[in-house]
C-alpha positions as CSV (number, residue, x, y, z in Angstrom):
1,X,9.3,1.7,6.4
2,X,5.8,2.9,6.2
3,X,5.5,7.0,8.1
4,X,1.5,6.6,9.1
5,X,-0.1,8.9,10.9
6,X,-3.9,10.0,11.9
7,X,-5.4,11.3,8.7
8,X,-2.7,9.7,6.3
9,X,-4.9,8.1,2.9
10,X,-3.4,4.5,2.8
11,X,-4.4,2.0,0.4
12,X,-4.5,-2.3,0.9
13,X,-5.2,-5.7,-0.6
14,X,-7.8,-7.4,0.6
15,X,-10.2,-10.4,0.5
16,X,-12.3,-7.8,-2.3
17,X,-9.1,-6.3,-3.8
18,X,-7.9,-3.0,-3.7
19,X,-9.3,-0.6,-0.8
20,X,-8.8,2.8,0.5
21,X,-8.9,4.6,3.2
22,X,-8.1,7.3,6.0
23,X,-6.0,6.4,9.1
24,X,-8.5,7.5,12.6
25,X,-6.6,5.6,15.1
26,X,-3.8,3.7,16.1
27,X,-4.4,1.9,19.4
28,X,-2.7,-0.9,21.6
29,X,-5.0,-3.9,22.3
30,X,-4.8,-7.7,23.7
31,X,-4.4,-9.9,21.0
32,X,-5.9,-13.6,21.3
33,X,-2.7,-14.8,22.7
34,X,-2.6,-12.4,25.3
35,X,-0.2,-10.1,24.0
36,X,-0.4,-6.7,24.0
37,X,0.1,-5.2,20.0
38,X,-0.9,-2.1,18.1
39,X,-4.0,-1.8,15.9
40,X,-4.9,0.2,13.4
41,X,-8.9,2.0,12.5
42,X,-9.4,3.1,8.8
43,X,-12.5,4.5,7.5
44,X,-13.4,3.7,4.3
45,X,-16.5,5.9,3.6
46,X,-18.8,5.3,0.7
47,X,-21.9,7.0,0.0
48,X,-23.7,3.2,0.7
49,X,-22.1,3.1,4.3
50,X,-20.6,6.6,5.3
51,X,-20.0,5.4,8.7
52,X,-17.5,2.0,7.2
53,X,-14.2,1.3,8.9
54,X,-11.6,-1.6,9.2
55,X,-9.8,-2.5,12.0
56,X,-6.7,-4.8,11.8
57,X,-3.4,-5.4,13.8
58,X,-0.6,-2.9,13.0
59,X,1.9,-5.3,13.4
60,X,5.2,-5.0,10.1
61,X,4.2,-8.9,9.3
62,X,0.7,-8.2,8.9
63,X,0.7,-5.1,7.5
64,X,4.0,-6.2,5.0
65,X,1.3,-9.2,3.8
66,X,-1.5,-6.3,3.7
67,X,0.4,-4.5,1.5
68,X,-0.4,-1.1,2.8
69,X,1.2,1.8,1.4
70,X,0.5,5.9,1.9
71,X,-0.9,7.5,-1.3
């Protein structure tokens, strides 16, 4: 079981590989099917795009296949 929190460093695989990142805000939203789930914001500065962030459900199945960990 993953303990995330705002400001915890986590780490993923994506679509481009590896990424990194700082935990800004977990969230509950309405998913397409009308549901109501958490989400997740991580920014992911670089010094190309300082203001950079991901947003993805925060959902065990999705993050499990995500492979997020805390580093």
């Amino acid at each position: 079981m993953l303990n995330l929190s705002i400001g915890k460093r986590v780490s993923w695989i994506g679509a481009a590989g590896r990424a990194y990142g700082t935990i800004e805000n977990f969230d509950n939203v309405r998913n397409v099917k009308g549901e109501t789930i958490p989400w997740i914001t991580i920014s992911c500065k670089t010094p190309l795009n300082p203001n950079y962030s991901v947003r993805f459900p925060a959902t065990s199945d999705y993050l499990s296949k995500m492979k997020l960990t805390s580093i």
